[in-house]
N, C-alpha and C positions, 0 to 999 in steps of 0.2 A: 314564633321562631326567633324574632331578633331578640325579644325580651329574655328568651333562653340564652340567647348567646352573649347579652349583659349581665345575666346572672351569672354564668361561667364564667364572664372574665374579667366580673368582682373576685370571684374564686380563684383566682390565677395570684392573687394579694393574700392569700390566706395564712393563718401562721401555723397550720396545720400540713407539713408535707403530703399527705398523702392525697387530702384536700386538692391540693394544687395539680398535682399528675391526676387527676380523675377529671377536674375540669380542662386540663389541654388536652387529654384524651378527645374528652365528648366535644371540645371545638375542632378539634382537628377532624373527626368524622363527621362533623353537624358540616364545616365549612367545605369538606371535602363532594359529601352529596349534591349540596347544593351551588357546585361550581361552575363554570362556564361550560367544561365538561356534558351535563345533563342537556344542552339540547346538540349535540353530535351526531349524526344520523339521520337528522329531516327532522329532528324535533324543536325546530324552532316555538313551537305553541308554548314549550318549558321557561321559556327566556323571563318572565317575569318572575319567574320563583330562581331566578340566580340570584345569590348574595356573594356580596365583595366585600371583607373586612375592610373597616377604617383606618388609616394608617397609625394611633392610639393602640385600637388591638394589633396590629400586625408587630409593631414596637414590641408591646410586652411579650408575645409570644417567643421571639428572639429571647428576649431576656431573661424568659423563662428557661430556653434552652441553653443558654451561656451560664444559667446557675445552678442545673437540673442535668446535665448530660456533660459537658465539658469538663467534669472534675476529676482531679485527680483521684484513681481508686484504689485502695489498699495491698498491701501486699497479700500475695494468696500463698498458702499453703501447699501441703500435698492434695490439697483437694479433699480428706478426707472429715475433717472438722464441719462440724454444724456453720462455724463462722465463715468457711469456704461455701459451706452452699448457698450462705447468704447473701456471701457479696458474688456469687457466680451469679444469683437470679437478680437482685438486683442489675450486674451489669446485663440481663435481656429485656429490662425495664428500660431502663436508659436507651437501648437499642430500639428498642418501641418506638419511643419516645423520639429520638431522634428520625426516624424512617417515616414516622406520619407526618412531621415539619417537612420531610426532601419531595414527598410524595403533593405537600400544599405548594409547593415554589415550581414543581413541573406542571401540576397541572391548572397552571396560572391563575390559582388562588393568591399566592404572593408575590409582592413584588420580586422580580429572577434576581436583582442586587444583593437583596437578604440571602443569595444563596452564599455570599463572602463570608459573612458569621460561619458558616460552614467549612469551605474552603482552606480557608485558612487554620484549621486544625488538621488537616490533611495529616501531614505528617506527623504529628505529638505524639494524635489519638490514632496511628496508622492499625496498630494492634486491633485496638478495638472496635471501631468504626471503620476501619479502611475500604472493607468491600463496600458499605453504604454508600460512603463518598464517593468511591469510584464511579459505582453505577450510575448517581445524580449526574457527575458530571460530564458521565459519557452521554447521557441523556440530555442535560443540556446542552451539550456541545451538538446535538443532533437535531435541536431545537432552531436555535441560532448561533452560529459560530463564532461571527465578530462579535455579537454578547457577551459571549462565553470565556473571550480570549478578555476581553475588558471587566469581567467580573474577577479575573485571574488576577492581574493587576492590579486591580482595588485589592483585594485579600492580603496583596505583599504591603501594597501602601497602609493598610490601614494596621497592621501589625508593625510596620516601621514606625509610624508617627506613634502608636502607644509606647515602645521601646525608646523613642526621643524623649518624650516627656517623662519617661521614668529616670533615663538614665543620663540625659544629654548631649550634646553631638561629641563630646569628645574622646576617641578610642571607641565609637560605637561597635566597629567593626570587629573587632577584638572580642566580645563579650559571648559568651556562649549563645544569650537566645540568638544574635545576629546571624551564629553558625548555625543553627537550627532554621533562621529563613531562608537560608541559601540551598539546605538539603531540602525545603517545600521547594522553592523558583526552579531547582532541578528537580525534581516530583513532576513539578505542573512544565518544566522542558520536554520531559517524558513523556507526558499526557497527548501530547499533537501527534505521537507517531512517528513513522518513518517518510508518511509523502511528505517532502519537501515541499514540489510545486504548490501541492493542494494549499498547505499552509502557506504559503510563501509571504501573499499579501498582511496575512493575520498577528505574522512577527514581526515583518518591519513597522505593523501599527504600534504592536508592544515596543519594540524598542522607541519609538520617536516619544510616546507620550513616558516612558518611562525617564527618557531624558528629558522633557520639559517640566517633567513631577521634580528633579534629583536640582534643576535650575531654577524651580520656583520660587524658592525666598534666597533672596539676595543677604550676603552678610552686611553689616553695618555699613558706613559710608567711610572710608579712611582707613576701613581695616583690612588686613590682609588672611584674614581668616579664609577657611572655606565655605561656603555654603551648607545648612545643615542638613541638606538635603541629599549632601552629594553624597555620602556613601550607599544611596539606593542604584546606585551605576554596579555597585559589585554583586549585587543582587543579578541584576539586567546582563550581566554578562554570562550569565546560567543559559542563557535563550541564544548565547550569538552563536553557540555551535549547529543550531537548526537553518542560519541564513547562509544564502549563497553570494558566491565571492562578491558578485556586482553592488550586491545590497549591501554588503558590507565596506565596501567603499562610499556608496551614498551616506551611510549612517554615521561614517569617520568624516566627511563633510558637513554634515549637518551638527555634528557634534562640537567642530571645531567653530562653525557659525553658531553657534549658540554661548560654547568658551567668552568670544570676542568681547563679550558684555560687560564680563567679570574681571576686573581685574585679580592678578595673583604674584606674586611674587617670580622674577625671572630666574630661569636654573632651578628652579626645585616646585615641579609638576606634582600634582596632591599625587596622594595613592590610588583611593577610587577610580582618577581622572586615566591613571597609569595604565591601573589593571584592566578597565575598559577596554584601552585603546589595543592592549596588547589582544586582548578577548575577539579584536577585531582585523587582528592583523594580518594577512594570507599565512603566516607560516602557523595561524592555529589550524587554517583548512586544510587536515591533514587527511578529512575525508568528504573532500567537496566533491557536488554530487550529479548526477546526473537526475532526473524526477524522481527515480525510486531509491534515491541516496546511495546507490552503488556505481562505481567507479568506472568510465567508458573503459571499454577494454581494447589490449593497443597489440599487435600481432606483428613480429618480429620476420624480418623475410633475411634468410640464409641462402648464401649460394647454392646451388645444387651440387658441385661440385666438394667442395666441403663437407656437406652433408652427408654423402655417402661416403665421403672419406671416410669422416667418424665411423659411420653405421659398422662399415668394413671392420674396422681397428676393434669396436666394442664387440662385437661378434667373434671375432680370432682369439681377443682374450679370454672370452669367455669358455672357447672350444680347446683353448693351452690347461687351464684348470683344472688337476686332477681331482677324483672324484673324492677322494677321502681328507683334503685339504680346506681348509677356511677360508674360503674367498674375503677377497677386500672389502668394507666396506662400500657400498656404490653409491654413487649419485643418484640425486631422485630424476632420472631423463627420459622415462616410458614406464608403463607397465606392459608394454605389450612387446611380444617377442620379435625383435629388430628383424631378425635374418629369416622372418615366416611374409614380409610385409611384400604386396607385391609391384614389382618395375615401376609403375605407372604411377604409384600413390603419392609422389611428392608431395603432391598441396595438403594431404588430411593429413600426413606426418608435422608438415608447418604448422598446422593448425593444432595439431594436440602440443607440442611441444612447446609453441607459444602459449597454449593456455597452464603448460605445467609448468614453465618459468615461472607466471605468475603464484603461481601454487605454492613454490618453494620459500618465493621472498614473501609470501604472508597477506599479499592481497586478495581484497574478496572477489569472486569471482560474478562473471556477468551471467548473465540467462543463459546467452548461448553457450560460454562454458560450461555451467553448471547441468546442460543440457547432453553435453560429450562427455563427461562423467561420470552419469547417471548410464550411458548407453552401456547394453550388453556387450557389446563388441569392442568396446575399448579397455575392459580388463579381462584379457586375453592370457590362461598362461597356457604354459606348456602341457603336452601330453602324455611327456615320460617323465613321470614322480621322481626318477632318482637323477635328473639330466643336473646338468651343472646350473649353479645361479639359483634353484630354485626355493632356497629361505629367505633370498636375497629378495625375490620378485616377491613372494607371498608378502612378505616385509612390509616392501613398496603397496602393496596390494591393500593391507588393514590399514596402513596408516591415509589412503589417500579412502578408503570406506569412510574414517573417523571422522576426516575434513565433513565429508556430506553430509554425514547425518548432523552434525554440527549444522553445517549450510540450511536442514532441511528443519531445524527445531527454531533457528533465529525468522527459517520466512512462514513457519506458523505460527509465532509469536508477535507479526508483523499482519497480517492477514486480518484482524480487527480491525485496523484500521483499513484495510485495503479497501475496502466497499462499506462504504455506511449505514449503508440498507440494509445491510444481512442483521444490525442489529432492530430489534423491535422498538417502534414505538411504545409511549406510555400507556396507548389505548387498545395495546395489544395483548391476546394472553402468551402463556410462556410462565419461565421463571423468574421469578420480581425477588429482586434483593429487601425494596422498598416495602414486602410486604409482610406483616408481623404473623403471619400464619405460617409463612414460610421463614422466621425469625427463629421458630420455637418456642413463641411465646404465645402463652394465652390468651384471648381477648375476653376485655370486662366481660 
């Protein structure tokens, strides 16, 4: 078997394409059988027929895929052309191909770093590969997290320093592919979800080693340059809208202890250094959070007296109205019919009325609002179809349904991340992205 697998990955050199995808095929299956994997289950007697690529092959296998799947592909057609079917099957070759490499780095055949070669085409190749990647790195992230968040980070760094050395530190920022890393750093912002808590500790890691990557090479001695490292801060500020307020105070300290080193020119603070800071500022926390990133909720107390004054005054006008007339536009201040509510109910009228203030200025609502919303009994109308108000309340009625189902498609899109469990392990069956059966593609 090993001798097979130096014959294949002489063949991984070959100047024959087709050569070369047939041999990472057959290693990617040879390596995958016989991986750590095979003694799982009590079968530790397996353990000496594990093989572990050398880091020689694990090297070329990358570079196989960086010059074999990462390429730019032609433009397609209407799909009808013989040339369109070509380059369609071809891109489920490619797809193969890349899903038996993500399937060697979960199941700790490669080293989990070589998942950055990956990673970092997230967004380019989103079209093409997107679902792949996703699933890797929901997978990895389910693996090990702090790993995970630090193989992220390598990804931006290692695509930054190739754009240094192409292009130079100067106007890095400015250049298209540089907008292109900051729509990945937000991709991979995206990627943590909604708990805050959960992640909490995992961002303020990213941001610290991201600032001491962005500090690491000092300019010249005498000069007043910046550091060429420093526009990887504007990258890093893709991630500050995930930390909470306290963190982001620590990290605007640490950041200005870390400044102290460098000298800069006084009165004129770099940009990166700028947009950081500003990235950090409380007035960006304009959705700072409570654990589940939705916003404490704050219930307004009205005199009683008052209260029913209005109640009174909106009820009479509404009883003045003749029936054949345009009622006024109304304010959004109940759905439910004022003058049916009974003596005693103060507190639930405070209650809804405070959660419908919130409703109107735009903010999101808490559980338990979202909870009096949802109840039967609070979109209440009336009895008699032709009674006065009543386009006015139906009105009120769809637009505050709209809100919810809104409300209820953002916390199923949320709900992935909510429990980690509910996704499967690698060693589980289910639907595998990772697996070229379920690709479409045929195997050798």
């Amino acid at each position: 078997m090993v001798a097979f697998c130096e014959l294949c990955q002489s063949c991984l050199s070959d100047v024959d394409p087709e050569i070369q995808e047939q041999a990472f095929v057959l290693l990617s299956d040879l390596l995958l059988i016989f991986s750590p994997q095979m003694t799982v289950g009590g079968r530790d007697f397996l353990r000496p027929l594990v093989f572990l690529p050398e880091a020689t092959l694990q090297s070329e296998l990358a570079s196989f895929l960086m010059d074999h799947v990462f390429i730019e592909p032609g433009e397609l057609g209407r799909g009808h052309s013989q040339e369109d079917h070509l380059q369609i099957e071809q891109l489920h070759q490619r797809r193969r191909l890349l899903a038996g490499f993500c399937k060697l780095l979960l199941y700790g055949v490669l080293e989990m770093d070589a998942a950055s070669d990956v990673f970092k085409h997230y967004n380019k190749f989103y079209n093409d590969y997107g679902d792949i990647i996703k699933e890797t790195l929901t997978r990895a992230r389910q693996i090990d997290r702090s790993h995970c968040s630090r193989i992220l980070l390598l990804s931006l760094k290692q695509l930054y320093t190739e754009l240094l050395q192409e292009q130079g530190p100067q106007d890095l920022n400015e250049l298209p592919a540089f907008i292109e890393m900051r729509d990945l750093a937000r991709r991979f912002a995206l990627s943590f979800g909604p708990q805050q808590l959960q992640n909490r500790d995992l961002i303020v890691m990213l941001h610290k080693e991201g600032i001491k990557f962005s500090l690491s090479e000092l300019p010249p001695a005498g000069s007043s340059g910046q550091p060429p490292n420093l526009a990887f801060l504007e990258l890093l500020s893709e991630f500050s809208p995930r930390l909470f307020h306290q963190d982001k105070k620590l990290l605007l300290s640490y950041l200005e202890k870390c400044l102290q080193r460098i000298s800069q020119a006084p009165g004129h603070p770099w940009g990166p250094v700028t947009t950081y800071r500003h990235s950090l500022s409380p007035v960006e926390n304009t959705a700072e959070a409570s654990p589940q990133g939705y916003p404490h909720s704050k219930k307004r107390r009205i005199e009683g007296s008052s209260r029913r004054h209005r109640e009174d005054t909106s009820s009479s006008q509404e009883e003045s109205l003749p029936l054949n007339s345009i009622p006024p536009t109304p304010t959004l201040t109940s759905t439910a019919v004022k003058s049916r509510q009974p003596p005693g109910g103060l507190e639930e009228i405070e209650e809804e009325e405070g959660s419908e203030s919130k409703f109107t200025q735009g903010q999101p609502l808490s559980d338990t609002q979202k909870s009096s919303f949802s109840s039967p009994q609070h979109f209440h109308t009336p009895l008699n179809p032709s009674g006065p108000g009543l386009g006015n309340r139906l009105t009120r009625l769809s637009l505050m349904e709209e809100d919810e189902e809104e409300l209820e498609i953002q916390n199923e899109s949320g709900e992935e991340w909510q429990d980690p469990d509910k996704h499967s392990s690698p060693s589980e069956p289910g639907l595998d992205l990772l697996d070229s059966t379920e690709l479409n593609v045929e195997d050798f």
